[in-house]
DSSP file (Angstrom, degrees, kcal/mol; ACC not computed):
  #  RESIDUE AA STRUCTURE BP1 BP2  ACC     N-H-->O    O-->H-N    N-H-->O    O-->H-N    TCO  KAPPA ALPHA  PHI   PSI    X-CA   Y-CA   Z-CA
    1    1 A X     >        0   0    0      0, 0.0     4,-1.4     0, 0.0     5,-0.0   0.000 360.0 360.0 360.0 -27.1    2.6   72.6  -62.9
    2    2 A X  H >>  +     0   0    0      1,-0.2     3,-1.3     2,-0.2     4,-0.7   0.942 360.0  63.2 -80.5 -63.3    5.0   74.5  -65.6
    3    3 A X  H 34 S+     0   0    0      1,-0.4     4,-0.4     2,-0.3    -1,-0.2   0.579 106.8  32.2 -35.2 -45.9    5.7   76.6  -62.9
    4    4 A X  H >> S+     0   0    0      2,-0.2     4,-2.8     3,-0.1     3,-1.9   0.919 119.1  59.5 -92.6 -39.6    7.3   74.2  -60.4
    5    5 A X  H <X S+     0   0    0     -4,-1.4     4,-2.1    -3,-1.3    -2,-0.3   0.943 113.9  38.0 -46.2 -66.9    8.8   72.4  -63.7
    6    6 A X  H 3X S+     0   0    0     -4,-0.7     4,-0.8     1,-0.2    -1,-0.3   0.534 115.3  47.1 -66.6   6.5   10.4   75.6  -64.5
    7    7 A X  H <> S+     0   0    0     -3,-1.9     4,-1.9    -4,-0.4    -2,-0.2   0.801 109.2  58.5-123.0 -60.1   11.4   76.7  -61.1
    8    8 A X  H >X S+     0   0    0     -4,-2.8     4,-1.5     2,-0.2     3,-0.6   0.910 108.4  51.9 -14.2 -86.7   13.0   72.6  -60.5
    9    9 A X  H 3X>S+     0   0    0     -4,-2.1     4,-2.0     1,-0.3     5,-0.6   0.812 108.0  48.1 -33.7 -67.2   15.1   73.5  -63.6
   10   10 A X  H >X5S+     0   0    0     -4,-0.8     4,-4.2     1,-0.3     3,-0.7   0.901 110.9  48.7 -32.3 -67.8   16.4   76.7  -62.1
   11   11 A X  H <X5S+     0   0    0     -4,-1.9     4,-2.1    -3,-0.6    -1,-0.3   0.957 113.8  50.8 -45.2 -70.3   17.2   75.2  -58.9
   12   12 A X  H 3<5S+     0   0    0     -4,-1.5    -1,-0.3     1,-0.3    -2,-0.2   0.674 120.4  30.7 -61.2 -29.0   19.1   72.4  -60.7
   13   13 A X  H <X5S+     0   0    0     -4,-2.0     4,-0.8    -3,-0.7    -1,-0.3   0.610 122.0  44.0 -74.5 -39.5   20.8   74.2  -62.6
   14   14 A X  H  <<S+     0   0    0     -4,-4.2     4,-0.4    -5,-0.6    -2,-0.2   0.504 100.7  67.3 -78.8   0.6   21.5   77.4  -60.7
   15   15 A X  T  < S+     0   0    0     -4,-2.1     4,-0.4    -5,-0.3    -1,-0.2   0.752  98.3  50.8-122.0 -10.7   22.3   75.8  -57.2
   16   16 A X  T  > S+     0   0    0     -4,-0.2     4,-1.5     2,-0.2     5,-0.4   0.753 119.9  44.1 -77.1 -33.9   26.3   73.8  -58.5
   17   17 A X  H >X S+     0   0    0     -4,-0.8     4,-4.1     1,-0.3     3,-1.1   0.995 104.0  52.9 -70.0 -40.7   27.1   77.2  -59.9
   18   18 A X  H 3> S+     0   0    0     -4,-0.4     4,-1.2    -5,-0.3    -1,-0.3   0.790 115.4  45.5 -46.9 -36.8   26.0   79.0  -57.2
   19   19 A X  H 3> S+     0   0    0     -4,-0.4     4,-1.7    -3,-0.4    -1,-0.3   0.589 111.3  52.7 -78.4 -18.9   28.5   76.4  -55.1
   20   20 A X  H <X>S+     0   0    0     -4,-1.5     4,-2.6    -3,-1.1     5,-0.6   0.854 103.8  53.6 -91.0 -54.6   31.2   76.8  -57.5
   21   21 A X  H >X5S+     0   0    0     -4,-4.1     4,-2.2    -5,-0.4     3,-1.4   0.999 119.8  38.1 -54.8 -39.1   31.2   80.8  -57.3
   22   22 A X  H 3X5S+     0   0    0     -4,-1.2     4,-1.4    -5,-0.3     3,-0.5   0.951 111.9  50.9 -84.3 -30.3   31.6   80.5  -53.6
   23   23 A X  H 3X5S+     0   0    0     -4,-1.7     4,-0.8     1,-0.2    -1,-0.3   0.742 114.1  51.0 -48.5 -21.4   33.6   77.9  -53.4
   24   24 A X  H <X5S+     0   0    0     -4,-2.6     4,-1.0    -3,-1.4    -1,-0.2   0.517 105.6  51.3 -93.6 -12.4   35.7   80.0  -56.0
   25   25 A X  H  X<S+     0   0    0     -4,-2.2     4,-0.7    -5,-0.6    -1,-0.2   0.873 108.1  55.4-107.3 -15.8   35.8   83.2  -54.1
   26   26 A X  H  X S+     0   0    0     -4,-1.4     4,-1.0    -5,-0.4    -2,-0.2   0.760 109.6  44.0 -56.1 -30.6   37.1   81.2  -51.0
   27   27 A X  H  < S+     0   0    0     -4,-0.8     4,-0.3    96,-0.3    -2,-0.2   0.357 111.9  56.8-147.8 -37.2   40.0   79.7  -53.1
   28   28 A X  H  X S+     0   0    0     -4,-1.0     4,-0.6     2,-0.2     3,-0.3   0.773 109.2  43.6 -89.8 -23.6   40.6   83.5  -54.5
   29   29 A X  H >< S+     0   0    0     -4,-0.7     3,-2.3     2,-0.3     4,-0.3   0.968 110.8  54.2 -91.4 -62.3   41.1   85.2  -50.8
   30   30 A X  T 3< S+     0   0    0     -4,-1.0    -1,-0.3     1,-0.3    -2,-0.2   0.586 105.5  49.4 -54.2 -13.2   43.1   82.5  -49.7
   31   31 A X  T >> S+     0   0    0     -4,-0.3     3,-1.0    -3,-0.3     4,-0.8   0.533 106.0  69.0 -74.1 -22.7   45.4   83.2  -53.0
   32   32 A X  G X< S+     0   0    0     -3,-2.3     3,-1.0    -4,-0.6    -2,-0.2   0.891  93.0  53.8   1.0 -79.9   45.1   86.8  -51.4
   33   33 A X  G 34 S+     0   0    0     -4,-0.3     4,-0.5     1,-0.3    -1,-0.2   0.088  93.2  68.1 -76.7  12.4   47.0   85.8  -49.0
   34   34 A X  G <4 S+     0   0    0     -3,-1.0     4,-0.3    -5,-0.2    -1,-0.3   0.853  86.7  73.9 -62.9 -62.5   49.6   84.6  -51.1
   35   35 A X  S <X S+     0   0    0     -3,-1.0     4,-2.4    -4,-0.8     3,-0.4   0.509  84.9  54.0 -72.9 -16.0   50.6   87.9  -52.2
   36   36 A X  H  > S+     0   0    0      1,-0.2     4,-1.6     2,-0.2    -1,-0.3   0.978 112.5  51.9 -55.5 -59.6   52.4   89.6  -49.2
   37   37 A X  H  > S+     0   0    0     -4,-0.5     4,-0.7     2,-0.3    -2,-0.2   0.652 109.6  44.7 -53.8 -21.9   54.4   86.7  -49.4
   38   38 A X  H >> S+     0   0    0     -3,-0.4     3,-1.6    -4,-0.3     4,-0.6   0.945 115.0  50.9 -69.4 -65.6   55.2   87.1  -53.4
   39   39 A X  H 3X S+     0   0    0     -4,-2.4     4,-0.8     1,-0.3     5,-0.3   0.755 113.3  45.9 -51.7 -27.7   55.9   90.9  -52.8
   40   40 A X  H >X S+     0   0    0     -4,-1.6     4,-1.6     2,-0.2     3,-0.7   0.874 112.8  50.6 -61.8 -58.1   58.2   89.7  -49.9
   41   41 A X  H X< S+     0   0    0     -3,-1.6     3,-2.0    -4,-0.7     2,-0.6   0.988 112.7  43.0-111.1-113.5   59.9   87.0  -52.1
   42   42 A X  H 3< S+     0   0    0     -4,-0.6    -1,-0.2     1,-0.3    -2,-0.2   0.323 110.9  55.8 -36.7  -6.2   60.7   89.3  -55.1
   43   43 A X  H XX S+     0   0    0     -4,-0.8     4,-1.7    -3,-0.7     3,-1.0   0.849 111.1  44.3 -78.5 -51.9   61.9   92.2  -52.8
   44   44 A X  G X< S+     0   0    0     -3,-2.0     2,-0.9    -4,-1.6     3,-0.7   0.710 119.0  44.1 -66.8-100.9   64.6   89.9  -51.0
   45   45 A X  G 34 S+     0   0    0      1,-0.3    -1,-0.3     3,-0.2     4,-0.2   0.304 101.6  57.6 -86.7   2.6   65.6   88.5  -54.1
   46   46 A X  G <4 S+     0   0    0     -3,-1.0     3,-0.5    -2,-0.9    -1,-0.3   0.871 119.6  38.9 -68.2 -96.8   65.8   91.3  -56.2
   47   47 A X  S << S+     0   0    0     -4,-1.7     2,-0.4    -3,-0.7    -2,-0.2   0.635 137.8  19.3 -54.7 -62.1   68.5   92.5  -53.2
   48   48 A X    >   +     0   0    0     -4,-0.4     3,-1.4    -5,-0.2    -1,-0.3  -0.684  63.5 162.5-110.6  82.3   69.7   89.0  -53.0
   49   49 A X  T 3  S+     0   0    0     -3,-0.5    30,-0.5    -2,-0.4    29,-0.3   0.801  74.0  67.8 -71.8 -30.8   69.1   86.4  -55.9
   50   50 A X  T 3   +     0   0    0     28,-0.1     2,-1.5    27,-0.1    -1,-0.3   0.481  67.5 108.1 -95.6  18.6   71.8   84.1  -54.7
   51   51 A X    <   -     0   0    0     -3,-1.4    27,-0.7     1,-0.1    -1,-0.1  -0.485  53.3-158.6 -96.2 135.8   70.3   82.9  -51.5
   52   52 A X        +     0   0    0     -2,-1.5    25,-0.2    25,-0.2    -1,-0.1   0.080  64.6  44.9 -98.1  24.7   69.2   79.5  -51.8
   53   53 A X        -     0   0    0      2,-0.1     2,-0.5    22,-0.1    24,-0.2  -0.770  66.5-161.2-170.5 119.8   66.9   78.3  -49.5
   54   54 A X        +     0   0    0     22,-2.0     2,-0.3    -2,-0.1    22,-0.1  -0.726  18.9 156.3 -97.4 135.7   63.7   80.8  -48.8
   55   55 A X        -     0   0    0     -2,-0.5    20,-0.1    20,-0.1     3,-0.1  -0.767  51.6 -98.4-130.6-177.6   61.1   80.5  -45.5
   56   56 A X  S > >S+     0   0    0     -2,-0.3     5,-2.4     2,-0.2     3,-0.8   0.657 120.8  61.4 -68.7 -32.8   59.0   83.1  -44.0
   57   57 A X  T 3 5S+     0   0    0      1,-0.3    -1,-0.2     3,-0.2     5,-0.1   0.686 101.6  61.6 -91.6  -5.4   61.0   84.0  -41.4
   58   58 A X  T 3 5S+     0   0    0      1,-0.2    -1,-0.3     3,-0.1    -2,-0.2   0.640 106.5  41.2 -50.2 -31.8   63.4   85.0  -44.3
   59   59 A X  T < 5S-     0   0    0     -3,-0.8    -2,-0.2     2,-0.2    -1,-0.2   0.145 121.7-103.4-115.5  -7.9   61.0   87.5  -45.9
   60   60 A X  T   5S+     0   0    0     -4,-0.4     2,-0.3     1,-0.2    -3,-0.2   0.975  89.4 121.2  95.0  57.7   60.1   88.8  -42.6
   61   61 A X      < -     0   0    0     -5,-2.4    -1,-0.2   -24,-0.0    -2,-0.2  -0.813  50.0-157.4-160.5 122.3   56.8   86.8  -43.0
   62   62 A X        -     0   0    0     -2,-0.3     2,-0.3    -5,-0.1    -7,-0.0  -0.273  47.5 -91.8 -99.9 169.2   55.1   83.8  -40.7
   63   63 A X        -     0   0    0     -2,-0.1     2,-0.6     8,-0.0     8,-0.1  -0.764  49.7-146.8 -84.2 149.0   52.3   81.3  -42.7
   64   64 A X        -     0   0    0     -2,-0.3     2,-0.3   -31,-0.1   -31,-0.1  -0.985  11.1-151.7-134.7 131.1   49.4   83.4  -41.7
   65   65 A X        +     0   0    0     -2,-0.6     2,-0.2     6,-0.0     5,-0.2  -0.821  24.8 160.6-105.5 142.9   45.7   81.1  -41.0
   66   66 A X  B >   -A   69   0A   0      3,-0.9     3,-2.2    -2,-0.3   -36,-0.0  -0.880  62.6 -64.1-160.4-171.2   42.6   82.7  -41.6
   67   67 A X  T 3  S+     0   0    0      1,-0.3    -2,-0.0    -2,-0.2     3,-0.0   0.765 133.9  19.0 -51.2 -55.2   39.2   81.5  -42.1
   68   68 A X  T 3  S+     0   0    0    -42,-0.1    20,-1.9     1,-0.1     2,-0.5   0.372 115.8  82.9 -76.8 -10.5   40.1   79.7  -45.8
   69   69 A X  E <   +AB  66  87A   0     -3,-2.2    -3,-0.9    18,-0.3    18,-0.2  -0.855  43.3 161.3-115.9 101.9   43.5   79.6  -45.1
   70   70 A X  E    S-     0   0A   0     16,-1.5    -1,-0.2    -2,-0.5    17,-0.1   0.789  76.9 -19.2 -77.5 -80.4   45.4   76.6  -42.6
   71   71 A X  E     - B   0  86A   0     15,-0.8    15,-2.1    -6,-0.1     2,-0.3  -0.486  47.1-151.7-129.1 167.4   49.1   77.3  -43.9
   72   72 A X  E     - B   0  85A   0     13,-0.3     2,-0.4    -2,-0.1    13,-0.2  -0.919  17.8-162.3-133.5 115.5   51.2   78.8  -46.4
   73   73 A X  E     - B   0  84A   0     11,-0.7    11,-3.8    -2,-0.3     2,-0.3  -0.620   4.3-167.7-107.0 150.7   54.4   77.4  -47.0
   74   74 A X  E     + B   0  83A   0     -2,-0.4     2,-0.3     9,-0.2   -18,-0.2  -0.999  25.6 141.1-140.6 144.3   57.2   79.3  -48.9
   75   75 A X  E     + B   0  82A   0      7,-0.7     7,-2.4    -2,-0.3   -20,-0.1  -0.953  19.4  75.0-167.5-174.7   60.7   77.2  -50.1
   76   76 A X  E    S- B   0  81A   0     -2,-0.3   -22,-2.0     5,-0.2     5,-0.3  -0.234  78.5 -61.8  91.8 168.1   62.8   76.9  -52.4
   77   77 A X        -     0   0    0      3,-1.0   -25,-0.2   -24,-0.2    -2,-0.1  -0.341  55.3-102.7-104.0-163.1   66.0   79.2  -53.7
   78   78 A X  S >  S+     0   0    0    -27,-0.7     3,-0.8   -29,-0.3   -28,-0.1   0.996 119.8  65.0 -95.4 -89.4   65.4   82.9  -55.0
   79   79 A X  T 3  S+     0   0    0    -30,-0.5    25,-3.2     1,-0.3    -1,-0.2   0.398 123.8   9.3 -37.9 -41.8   65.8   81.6  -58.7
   80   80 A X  T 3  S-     0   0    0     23,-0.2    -3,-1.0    31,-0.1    -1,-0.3  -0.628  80.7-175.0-144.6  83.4   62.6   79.4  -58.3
   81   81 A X  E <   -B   76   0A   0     -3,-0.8    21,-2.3    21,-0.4     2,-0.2  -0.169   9.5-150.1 -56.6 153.6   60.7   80.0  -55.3
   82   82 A X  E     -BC  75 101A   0     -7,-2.4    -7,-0.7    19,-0.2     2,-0.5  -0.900   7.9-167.4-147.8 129.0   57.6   78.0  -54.4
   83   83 A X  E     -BC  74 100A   0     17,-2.1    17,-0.8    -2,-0.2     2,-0.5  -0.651   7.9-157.8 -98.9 153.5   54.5   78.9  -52.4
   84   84 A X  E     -BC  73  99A   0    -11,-3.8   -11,-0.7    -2,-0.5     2,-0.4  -0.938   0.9-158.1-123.6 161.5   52.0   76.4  -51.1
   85   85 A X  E     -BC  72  98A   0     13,-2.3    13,-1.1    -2,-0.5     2,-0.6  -0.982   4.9-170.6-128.3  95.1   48.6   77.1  -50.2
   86   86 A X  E     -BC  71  97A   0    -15,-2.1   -16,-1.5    -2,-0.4   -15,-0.8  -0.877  13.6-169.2-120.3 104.0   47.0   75.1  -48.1
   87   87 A X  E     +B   69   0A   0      9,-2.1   -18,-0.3    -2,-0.6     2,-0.2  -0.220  11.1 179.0 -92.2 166.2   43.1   75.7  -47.7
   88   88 A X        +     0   0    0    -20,-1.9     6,-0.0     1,-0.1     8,-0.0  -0.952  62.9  26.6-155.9-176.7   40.5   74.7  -45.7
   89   89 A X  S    S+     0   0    0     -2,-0.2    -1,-0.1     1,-0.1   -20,-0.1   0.813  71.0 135.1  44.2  29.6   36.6   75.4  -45.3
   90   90 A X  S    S-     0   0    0      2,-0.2   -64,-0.1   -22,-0.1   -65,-0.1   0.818  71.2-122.7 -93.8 -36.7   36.3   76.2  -49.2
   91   91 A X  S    S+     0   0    0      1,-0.3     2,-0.4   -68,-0.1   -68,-0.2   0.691  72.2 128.3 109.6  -9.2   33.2   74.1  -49.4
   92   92 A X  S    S-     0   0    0    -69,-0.1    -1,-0.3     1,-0.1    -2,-0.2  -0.781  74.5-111.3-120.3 129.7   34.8   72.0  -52.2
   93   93 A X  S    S+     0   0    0     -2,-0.4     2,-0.3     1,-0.1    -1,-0.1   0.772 117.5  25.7 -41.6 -18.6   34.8   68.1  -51.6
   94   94 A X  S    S-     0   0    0     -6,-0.0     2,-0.8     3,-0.0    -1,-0.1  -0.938 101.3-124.0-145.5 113.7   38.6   68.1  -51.1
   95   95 A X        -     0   0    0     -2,-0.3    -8,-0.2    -3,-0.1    -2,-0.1  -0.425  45.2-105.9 -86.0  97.0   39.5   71.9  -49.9
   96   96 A X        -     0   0    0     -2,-0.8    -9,-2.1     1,-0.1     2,-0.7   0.537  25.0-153.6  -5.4 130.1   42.2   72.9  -52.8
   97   97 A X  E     -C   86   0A   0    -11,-0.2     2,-0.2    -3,-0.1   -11,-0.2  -0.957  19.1-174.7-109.9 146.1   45.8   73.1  -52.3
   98   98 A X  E     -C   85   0A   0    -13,-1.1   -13,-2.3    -2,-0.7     2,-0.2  -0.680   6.5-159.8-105.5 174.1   47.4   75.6  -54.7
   99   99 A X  E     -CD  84 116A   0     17,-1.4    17,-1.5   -15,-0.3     2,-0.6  -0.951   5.6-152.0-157.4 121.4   51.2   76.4  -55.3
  100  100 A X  E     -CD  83 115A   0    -17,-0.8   -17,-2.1    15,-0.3     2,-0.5  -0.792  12.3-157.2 -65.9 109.6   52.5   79.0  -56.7
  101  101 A X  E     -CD  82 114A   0     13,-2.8    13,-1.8    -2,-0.6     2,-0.6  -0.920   6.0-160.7-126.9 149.8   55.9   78.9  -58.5
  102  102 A X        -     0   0    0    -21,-2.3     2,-0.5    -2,-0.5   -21,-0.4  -0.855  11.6-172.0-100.9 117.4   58.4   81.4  -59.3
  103  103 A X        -     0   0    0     -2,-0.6     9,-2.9   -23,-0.2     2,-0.8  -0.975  29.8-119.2-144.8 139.2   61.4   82.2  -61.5
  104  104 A X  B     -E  111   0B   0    -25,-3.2     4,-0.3    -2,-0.5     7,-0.2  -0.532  23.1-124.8 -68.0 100.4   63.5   84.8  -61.4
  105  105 A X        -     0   0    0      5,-1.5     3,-0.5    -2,-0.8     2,-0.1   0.049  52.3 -78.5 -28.6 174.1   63.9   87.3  -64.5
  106  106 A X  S >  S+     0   0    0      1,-0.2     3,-2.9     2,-0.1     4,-0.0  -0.249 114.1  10.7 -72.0 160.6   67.6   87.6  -65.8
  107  107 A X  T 3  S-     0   0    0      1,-0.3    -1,-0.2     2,-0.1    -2,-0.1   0.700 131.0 -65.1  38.8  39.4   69.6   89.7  -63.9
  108  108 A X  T 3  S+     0   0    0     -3,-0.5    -1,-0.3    -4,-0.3    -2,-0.1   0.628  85.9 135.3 175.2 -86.2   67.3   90.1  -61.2
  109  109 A X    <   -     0   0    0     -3,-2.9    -4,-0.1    -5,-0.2    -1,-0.1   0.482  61.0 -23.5 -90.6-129.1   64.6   91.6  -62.2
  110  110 A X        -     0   0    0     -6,-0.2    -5,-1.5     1,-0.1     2,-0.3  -0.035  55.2-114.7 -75.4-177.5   61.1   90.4  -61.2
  111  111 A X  B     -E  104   0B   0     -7,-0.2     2,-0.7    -3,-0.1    -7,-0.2  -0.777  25.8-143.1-111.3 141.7   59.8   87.0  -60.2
  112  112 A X        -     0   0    0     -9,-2.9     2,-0.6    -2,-0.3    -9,-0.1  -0.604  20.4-142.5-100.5  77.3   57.2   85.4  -62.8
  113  113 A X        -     0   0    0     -2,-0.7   -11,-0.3   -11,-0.1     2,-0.2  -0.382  18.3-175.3 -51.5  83.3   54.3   83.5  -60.9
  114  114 A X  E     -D  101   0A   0    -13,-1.8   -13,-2.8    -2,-0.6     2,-0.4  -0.378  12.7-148.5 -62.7 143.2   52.8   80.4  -62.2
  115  115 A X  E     +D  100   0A   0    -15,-0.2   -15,-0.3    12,-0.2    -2,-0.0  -0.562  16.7 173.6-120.5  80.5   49.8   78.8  -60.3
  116  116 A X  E     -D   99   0A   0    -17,-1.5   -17,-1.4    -2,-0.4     2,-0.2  -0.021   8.5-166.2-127.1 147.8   48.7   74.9  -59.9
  117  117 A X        -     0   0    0     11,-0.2   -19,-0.2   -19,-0.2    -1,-0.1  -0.850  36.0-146.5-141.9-175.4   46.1   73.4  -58.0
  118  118 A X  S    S+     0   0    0     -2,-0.2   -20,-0.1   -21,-0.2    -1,-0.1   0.471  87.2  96.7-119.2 -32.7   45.2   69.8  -57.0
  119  119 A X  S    S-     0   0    0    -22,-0.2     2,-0.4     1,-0.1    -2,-0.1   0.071  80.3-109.9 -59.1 160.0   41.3   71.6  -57.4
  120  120 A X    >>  -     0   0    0      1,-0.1     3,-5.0     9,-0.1     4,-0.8  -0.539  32.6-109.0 -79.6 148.9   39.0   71.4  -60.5
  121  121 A X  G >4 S+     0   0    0     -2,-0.4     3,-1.0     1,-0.3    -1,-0.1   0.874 117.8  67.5 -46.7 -37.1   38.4   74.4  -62.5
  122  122 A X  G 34 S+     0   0    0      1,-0.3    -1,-0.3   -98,-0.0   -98,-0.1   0.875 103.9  46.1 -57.3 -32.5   35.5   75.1  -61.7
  123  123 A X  G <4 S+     0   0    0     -3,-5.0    -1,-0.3  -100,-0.1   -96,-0.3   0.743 105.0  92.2 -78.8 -34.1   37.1   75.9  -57.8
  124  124 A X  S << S-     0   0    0     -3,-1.0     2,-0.1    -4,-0.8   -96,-0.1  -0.153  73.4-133.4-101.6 130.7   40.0   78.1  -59.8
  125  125 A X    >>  -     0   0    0    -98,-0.2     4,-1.2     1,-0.1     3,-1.0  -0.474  45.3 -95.6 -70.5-179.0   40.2   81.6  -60.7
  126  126 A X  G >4 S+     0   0    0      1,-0.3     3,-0.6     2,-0.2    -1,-0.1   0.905 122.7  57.9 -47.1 -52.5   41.3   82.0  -64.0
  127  127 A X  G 34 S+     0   0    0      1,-0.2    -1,-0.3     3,-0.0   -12,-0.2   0.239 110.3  52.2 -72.4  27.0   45.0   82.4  -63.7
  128  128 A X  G <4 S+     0   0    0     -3,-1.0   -11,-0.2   -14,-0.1    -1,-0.2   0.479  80.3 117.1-104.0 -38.4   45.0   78.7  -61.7
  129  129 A X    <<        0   0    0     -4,-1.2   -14,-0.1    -3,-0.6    -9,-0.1  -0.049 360.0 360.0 -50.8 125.0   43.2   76.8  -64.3
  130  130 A X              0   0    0     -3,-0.0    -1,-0.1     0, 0.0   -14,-0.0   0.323 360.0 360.0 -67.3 360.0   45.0   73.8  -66.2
């Protein structure tokens, strides 16, 4: 009897984290796939900061689906780019979208990422988390 008593507990505790890591390692490979599109971003506007309205086919880059991933949207000028995330399959009652946003160092230089989600932390890597 302790035996299933402790083994209940386990379960009940151990089986929403266990949904949360995977829901959270779905939600981190679809931010993955974010990052050709940052490095894309921040080359072209390092070369050219003033251009003022950014897509994919701008950065030499299409919204790419895969398994966690429906779309990825990119907009926005060079000075503050924005990426959108749009997941699916995560496993999470309402399958995150994140966004990315960007601003451009002075003169320049690199792009600075910030990251939002519609998800709860629990679904979030760290650097997402509210």
């Amino acid at each position: 009897m302790v035996v299933f008593a402790i083994t209940t507990i386990c379960v009940i505790i151990g089986f929403p984290m266990l949904n949360n890591f995977s829901v959270r390692t779905k939600v981190v490979e679809a931010l993955s796939v974010a990052h050709g599109f940052k490095a894309a971003v921040t080359i072209l506007c390092q070369e050219n900061p003033s251009v003022r309205s950014l897509d994919g086919s701008k950065v030499g880059l299409d919204s790419q689906s895969t398994e966690y991933v429906r779309t990825v949207e990119l907009s926005g000028p060079c000075v503050s780019p924005k990426l959108t995330i749009i997941t699916m399959n995560t496993g999470a009652p309402l399958d995150p979208t994140l966004t990315t946003r960007g601003e451009l160092g002075h003169h320049g230089g690199s792009i600075n990422w910030d990251c939002t989600s519609n998800a709860l932390n629990a679904y979030l890597p760290e650097s997402c988390r509210r």
